[in-house]
Backbone bond lengths (Angstrom), bond angles and torsions (degrees), N, CA, C in turn:
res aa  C-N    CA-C-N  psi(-1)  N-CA   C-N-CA  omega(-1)  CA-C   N-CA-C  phi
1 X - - - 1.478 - - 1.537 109.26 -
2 X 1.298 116.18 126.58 1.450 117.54 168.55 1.590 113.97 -80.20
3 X 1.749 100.36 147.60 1.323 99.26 -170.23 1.813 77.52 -97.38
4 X 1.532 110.98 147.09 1.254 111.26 164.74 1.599 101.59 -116.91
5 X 1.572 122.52 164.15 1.117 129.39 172.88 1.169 126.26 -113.72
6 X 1.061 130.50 143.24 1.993 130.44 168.61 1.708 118.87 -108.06
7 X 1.449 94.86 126.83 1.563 100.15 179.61 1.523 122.42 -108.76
8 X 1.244 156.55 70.13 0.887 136.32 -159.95 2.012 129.99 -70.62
9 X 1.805 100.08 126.29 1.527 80.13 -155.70 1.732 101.09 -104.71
10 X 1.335 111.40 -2.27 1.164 114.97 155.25 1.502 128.82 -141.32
11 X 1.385 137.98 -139.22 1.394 140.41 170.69 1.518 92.62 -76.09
12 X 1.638 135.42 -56.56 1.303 127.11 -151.32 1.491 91.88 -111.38
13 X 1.552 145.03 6.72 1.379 116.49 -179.84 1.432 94.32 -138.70
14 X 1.811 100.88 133.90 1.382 107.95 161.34 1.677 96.50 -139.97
15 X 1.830 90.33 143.87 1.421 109.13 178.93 1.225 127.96 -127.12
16 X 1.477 112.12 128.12 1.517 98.54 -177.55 1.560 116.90 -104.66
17 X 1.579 83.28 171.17 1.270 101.36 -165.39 1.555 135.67 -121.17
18 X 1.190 159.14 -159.37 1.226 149.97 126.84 1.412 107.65 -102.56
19 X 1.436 107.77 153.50 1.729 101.41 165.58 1.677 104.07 -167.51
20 X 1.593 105.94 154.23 1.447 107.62 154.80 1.459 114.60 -141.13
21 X 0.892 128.13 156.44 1.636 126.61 -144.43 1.835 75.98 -117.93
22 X 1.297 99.24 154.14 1.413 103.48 149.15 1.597 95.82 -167.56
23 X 1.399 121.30 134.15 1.626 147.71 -170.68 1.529 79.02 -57.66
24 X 1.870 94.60 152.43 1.190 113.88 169.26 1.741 132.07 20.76
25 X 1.556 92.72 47.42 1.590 92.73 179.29 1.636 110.04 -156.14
26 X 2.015 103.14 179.18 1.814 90.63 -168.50 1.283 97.27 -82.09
27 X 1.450 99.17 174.98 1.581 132.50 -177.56 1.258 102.66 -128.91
28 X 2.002 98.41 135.09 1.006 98.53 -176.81 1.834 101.01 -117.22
29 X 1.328 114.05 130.91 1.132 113.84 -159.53 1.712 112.16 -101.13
30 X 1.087 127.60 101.04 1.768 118.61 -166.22 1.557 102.64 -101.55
31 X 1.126 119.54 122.71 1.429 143.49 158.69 1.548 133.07 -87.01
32 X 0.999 103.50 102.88 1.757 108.61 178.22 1.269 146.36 -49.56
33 X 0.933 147.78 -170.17 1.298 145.93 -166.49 1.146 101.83 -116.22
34 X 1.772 110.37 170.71 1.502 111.43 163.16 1.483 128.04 -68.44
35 X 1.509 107.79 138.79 1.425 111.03 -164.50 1.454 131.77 40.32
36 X 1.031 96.22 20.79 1.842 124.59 171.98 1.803 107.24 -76.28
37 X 1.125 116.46 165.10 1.802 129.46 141.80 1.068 144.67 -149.96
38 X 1.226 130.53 -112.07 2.088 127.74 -174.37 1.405 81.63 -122.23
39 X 1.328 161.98 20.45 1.282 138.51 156.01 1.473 116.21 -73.71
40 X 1.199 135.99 -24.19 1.357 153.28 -116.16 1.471 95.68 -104.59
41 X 1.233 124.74 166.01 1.334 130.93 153.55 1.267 148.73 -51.96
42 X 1.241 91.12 -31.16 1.709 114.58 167.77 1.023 130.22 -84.57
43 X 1.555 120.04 -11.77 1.448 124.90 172.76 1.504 112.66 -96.94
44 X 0.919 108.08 -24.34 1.659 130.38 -179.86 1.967 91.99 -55.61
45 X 1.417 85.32 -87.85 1.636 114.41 -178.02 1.401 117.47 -39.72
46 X 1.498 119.20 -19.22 1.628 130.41 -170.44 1.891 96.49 -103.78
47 X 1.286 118.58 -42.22 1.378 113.92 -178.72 1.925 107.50 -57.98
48 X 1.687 100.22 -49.77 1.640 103.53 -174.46 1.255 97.17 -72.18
49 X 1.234 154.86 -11.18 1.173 144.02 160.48 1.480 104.97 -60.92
50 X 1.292 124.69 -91.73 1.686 114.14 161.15 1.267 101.97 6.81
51 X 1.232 91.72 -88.70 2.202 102.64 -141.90 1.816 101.80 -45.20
52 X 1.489 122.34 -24.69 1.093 128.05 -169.55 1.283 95.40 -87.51
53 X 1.035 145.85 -76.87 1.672 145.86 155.32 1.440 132.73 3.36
54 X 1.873 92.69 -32.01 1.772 99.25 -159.28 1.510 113.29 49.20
55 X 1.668 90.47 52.89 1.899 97.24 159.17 1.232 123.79 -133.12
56 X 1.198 120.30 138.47 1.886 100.36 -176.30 1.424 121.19 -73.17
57 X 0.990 118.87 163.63 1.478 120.65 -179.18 1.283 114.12 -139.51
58 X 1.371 132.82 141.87 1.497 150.88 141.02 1.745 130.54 -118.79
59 X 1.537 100.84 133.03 1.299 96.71 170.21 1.961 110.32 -138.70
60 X 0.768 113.90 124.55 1.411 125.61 165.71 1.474 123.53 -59.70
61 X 1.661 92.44 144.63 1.713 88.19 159.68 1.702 95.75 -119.19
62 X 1.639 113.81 132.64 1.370 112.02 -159.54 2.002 97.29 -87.39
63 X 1.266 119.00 153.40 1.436 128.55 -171.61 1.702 97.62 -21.96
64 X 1.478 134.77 149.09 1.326 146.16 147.07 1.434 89.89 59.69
65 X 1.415 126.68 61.96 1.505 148.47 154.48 1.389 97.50 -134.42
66 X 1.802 103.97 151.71 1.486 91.67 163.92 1.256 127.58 69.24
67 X 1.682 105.55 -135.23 1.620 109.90 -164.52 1.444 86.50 -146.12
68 X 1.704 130.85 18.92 1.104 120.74 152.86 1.527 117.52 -77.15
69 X 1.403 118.82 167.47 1.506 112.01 -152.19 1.947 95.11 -95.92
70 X 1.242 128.47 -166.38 1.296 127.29 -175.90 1.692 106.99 97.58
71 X 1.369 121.09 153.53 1.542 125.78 129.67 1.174 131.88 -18.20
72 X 1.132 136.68 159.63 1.264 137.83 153.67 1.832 99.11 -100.74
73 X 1.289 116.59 -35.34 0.914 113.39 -157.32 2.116 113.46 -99.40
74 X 1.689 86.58 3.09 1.784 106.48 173.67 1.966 99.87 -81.35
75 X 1.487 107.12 -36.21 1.505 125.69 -168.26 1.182 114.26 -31.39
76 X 1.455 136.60 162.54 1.772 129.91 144.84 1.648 89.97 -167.23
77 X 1.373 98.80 -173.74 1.483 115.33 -172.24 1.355 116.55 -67.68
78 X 1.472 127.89 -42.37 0.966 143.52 172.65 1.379 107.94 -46.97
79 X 1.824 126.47 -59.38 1.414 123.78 -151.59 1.739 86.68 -76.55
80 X 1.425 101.18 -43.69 1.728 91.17 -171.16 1.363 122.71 -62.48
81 X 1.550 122.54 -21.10 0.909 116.05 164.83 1.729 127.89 -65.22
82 X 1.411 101.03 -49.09 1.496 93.40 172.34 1.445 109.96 -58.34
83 X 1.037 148.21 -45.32 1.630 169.61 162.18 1.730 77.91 -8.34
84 X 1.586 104.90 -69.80 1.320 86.66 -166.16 1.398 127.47 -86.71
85 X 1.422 107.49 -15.38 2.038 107.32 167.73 1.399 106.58 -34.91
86 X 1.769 117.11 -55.53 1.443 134.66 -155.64 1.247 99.72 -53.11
87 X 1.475 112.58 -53.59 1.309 107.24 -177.58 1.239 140.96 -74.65
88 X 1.704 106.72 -34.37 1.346 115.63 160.61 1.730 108.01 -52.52
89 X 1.073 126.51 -28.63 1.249 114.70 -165.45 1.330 125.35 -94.62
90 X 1.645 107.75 -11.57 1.901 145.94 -176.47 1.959 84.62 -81.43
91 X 1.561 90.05 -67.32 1.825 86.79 -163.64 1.746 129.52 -97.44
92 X 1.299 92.29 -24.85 1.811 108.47 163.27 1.304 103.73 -57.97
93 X 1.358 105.47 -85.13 1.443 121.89 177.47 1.683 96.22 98.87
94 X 1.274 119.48 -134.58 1.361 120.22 154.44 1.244 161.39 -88.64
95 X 1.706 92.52 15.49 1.707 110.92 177.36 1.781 110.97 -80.79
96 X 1.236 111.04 155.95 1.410 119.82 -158.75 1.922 80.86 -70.43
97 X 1.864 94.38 175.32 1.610 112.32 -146.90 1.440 88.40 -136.23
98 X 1.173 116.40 122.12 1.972 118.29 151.27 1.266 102.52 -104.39
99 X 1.436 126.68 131.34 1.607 111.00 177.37 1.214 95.33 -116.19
100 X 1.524 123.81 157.02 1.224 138.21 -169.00 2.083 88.40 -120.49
101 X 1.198 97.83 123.20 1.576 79.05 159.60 1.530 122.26 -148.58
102 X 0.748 116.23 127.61 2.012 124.47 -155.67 1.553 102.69 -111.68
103 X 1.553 96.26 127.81 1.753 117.45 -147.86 1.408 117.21 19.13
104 X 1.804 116.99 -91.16 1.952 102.80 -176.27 1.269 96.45 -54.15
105 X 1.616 131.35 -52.82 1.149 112.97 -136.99 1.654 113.94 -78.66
106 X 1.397 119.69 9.49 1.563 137.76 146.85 1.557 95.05 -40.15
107 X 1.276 98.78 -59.75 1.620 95.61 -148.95 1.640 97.00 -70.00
108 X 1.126 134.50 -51.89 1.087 142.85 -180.00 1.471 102.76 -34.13
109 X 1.303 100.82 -62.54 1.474 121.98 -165.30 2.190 95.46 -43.54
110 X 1.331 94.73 -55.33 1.323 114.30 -168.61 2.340 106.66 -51.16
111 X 1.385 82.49 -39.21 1.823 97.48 -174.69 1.611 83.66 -71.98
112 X 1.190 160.78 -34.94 1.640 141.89 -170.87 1.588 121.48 -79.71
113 X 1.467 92.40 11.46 1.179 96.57 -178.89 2.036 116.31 -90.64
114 X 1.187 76.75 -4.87 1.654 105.44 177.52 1.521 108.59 -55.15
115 X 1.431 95.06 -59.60 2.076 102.50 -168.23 1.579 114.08 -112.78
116 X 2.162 106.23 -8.38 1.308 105.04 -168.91 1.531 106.65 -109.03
117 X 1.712 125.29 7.76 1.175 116.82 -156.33 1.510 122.22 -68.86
118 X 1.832 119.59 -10.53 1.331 101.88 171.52 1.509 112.14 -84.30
119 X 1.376 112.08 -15.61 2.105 114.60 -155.47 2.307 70.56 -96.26
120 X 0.998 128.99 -12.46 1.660 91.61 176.48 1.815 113.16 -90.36
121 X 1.345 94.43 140.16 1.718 104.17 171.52 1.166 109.94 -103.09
122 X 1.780 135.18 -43.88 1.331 117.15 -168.25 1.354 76.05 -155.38
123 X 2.129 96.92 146.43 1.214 103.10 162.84 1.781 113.43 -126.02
124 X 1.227 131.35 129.50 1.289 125.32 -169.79 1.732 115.73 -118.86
125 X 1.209 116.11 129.58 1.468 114.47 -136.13 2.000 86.55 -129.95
126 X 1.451 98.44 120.56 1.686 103.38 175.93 1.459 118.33 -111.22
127 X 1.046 116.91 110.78 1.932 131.41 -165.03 1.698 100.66 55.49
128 X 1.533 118.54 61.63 1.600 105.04 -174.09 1.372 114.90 -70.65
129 X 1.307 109.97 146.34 1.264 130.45 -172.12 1.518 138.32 -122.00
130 X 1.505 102.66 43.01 1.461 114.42 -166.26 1.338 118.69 -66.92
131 X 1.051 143.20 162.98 1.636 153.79 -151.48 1.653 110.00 3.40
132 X 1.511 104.90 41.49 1.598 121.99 -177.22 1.876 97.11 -44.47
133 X 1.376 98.79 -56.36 1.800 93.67 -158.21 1.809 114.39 -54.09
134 X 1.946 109.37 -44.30 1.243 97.62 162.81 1.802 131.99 -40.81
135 X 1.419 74.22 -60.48 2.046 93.10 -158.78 1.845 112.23 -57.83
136 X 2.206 90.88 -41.45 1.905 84.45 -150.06 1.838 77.97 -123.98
137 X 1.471 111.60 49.91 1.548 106.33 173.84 1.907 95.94 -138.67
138 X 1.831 83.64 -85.13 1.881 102.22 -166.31 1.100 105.74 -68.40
139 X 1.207 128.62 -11.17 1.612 122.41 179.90 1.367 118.85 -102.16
140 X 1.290 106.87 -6.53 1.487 126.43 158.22 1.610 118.83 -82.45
141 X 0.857 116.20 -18.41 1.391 131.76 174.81 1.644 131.11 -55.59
142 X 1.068 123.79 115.93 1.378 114.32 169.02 1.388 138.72 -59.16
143 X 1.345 133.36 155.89 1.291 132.52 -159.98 1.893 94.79 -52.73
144 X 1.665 93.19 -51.34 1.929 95.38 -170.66 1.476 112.56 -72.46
145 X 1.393 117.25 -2.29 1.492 118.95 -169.16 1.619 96.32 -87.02
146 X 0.961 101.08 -48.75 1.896 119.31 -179.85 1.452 95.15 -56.39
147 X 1.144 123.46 -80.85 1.531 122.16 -175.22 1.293 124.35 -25.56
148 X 1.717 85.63 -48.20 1.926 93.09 -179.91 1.385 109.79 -82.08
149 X 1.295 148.79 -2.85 1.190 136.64 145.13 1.143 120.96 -84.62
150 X 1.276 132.84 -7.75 1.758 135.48 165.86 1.798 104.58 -79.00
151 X 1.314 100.96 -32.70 1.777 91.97 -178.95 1.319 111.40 -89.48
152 X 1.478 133.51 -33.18 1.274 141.69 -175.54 1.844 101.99 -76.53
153 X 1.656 103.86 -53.90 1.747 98.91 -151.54 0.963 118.92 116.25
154 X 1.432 122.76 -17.90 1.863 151.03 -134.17 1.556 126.98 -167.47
155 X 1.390 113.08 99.85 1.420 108.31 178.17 1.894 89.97 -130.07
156 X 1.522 103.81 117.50 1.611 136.58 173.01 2.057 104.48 -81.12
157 X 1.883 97.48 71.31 1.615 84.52 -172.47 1.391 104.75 -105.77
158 X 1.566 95.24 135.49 1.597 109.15 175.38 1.496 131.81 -67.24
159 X 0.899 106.98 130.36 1.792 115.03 -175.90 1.473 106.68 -137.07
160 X 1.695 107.87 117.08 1.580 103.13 179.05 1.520 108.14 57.53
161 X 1.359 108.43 -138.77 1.169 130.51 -168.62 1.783 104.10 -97.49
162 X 0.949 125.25 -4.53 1.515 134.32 176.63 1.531 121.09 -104.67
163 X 1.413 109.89 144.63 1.756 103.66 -164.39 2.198 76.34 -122.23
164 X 1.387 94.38 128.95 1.425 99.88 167.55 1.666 135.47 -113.15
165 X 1.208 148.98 78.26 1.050 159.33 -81.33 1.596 98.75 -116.35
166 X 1.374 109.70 85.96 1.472 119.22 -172.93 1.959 119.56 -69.27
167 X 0.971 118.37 117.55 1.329 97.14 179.88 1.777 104.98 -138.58
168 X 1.530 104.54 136.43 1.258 111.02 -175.78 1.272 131.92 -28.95
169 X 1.569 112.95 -56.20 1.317 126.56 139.96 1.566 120.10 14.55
170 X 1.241 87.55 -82.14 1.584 111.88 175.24 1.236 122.94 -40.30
171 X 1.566 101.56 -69.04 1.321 105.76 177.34 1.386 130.99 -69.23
172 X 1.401 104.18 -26.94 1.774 108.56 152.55 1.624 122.52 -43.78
173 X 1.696 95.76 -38.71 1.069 88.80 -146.63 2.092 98.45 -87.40
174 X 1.301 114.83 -3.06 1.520 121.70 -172.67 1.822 87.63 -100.93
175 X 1.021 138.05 43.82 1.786 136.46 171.38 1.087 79.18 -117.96
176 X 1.836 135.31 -63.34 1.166 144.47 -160.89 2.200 93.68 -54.07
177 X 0.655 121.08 -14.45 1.635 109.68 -143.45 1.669 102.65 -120.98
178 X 1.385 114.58 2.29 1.229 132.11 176.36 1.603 113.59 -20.19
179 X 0.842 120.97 108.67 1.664 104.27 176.48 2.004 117.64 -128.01
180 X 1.411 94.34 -9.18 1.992 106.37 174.33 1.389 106.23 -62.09
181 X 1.418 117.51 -4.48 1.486 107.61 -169.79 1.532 110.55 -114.19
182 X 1.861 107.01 16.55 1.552 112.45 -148.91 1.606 83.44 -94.57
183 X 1.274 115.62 168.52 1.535 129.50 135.41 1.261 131.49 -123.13
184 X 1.056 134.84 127.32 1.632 146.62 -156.35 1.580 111.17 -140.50
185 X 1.235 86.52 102.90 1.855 99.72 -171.08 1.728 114.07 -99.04
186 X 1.215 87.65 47.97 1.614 97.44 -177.69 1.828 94.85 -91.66
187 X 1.429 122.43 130.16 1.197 147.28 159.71 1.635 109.14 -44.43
188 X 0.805 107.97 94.23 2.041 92.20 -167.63 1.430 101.88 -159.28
189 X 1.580 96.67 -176.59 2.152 89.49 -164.02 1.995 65.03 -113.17
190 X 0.931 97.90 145.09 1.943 116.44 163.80 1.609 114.08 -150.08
191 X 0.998 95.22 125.85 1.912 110.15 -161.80 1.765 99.51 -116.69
192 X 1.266 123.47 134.18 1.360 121.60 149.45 1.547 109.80 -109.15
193 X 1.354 97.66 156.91 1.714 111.81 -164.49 1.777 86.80 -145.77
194 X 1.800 103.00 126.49 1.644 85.70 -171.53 1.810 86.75 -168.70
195 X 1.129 105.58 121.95 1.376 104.47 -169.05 1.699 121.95 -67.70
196 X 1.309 107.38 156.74 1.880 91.00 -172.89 1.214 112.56 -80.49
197 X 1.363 113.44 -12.83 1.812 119.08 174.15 1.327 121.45 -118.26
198 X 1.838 104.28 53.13 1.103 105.88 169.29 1.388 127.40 -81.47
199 X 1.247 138.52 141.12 1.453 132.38 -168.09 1.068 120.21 -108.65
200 X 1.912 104.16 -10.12 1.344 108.93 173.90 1.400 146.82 -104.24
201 X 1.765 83.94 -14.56 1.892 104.99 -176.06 1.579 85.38 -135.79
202 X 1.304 123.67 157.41 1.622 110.93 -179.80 1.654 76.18 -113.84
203 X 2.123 87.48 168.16 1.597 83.51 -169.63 1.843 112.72 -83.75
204 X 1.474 112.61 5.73 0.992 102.17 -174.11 1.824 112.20 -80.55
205 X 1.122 108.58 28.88 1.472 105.32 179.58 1.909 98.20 -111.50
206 X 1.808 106.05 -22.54 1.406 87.77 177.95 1.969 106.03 -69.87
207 X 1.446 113.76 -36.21 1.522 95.05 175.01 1.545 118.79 -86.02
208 X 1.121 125.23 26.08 1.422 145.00 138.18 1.739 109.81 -62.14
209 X 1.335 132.82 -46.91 0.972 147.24 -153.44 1.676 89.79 -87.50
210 X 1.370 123.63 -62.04 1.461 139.64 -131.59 1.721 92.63 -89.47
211 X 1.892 112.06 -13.12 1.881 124.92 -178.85 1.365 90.97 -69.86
212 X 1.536 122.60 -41.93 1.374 121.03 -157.13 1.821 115.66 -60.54
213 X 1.702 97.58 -38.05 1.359 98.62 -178.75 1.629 116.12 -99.30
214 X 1.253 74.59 134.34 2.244 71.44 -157.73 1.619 104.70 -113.53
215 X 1.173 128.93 31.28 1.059 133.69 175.59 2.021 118.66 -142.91
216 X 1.260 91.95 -23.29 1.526 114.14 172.94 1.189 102.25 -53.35
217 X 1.413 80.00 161.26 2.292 100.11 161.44 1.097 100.75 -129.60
218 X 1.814 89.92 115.20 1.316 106.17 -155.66 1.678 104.78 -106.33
219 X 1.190 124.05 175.96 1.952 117.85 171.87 1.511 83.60 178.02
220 X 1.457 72.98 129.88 1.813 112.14 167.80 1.876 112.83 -85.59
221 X 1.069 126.56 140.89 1.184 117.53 163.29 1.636 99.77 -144.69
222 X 1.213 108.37 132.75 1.494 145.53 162.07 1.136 111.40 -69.43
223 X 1.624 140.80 110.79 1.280 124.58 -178.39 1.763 81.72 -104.90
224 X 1.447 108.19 137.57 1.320 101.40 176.04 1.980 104.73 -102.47
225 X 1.758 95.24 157.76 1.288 108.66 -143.54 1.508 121.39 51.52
226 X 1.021 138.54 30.73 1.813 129.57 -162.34 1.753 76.04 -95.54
227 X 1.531 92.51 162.05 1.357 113.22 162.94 1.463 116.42 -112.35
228 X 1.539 125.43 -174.10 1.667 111.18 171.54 1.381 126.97 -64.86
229 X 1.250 107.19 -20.35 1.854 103.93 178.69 1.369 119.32 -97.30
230 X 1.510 116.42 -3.92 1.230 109.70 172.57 1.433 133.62 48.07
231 X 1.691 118.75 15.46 1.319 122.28 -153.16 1.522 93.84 -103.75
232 X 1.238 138.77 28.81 1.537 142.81 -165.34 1.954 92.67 -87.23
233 X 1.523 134.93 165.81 1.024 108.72 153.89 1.381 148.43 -75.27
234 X 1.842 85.41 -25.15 2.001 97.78 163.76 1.580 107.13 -57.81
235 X 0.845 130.80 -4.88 1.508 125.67 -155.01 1.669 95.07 -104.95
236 X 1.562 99.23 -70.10 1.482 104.94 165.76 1.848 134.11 -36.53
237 X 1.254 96.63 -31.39 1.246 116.59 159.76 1.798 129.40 -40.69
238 X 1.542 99.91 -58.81 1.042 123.45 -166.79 1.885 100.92 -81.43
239 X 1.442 89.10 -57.35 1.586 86.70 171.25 1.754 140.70 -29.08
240 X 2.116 81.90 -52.52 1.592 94.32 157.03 1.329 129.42 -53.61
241 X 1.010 108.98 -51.28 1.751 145.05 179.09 1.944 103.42 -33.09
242 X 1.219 87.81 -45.54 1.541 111.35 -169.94 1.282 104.81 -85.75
243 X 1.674 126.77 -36.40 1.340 118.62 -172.11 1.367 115.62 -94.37
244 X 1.940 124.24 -9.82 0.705 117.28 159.26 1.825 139.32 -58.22
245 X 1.490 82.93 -27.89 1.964 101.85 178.84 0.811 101.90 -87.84
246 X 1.461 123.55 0.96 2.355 111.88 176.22 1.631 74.88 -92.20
247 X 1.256 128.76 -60.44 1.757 125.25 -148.28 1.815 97.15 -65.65
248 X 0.881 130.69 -57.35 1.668 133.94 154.90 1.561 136.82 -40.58
């Protein structure tokens, strides 16, 4: 049974979390995907990694994810990002940071580089997915698809078996959040992990990601056949595989 936690960061928002503390040591911080949460495989598998390591760990579920409280459809990059400063900064505090971040939460991962860039050492990024809503959403969009979210507020677009609840908002609010154009000369191990049959992020956005850091040692890995979630155990495998040589 997982113990989950609740933080409250104002009168109307509390978010939970996972965590394990460990004195004087790194944290490894895992960030989620879109409309993703802490049920998943990867959060599971990233905490027992920690605890085996003697590293601390946190992962969030960002506002209207999960069983944290909020909208899904109040959400954007911005709130989740602060969502997660708060916390990194409540439960990290000042021990150095590996962030794990899987598709948005790449990007997320990528926005902490703002207030966390001396406490981060390695960041390792699974199918990353930075300025996804411009590039691999609204610009995919049809003339009437666009319309109908400029007149509503709201475009309900289907994917697979999942209906994802688009709102202008949003996409306003990821122009603001630009980060392919950043440079970040932090010395650090940064790994992409991004499957070759992804259908949802292509992998040329993880070496999109890997331009940004221009001083890193950087490595691409191709999981061949992988899909975007990567949550298979051969897959998980590799992931580890990968996060052990950022922590080393």
């Amino acid at each position: 049974m997982t113990n989950f936690n609740y933080i409250k960061l104002n009168k109307y928002k509390r978010i939970r979390y996972l965590k394990h503390n460990q004195k004087n040591s790194d944290y490894i911080v895992f960030l989620h995907g879109f409309m993703s949460d802490l049920e998943g495989k990867k959060p599971q598998t990233f905490l027992k990694f920690a605890k085996k390591n003697k590293l601390g760990f946190l992962a969030l579920e960002y506002s209207g994810h999960g069983k944290s409280s909020g909208k899904f459809t109040n959400g954007n990059i911005s709130k989740w990002t602060k969502e997660t400063n708060q916390l990194i900064k409540k439960i990290v505090k000042k021990n150095r940071i590996i962030l794990i971040g899987s598709s948005m939460g790449a990007w997320i991962s990528i926005n902490q580089f703002k207030l966390f860039t001396k406490q981060i050492v390695g960041f390792l990024g699974i199918g990353s997915a930075p300025e996804f809503l411009e590039n691999l959403m609204w610009k995919k969009f049809t003339r009437k698809m666009k319309l109908e979210t400029i007149k509503n507020g709201i475009y309900n677009l289907k994917h697979g078996n999942y209906i994802y609840p688009i709102t202008i908002q949003l996409i306003k609010d990821g122009r603001k959040n630009k980060v392919l154009n950043k440079k970040i000369k932090s010395k650090i191990n940064v790994t992409m992990v991004h499957g070759q049959k992804d259908e949802v992020v292509p992998t040329f956005y993880s070496k999109k990601v890997l331009k940004i850091f221009q001083k890193a040692k950087k490595k691409l890995v191709i999981v061949k056949n992988g899909d975007h979630s990567l949550s298979s155990p051969k897959w998980i495998k590799i992931i580890k595989r990968e996060l052990m040589l950022i922590i080393n």
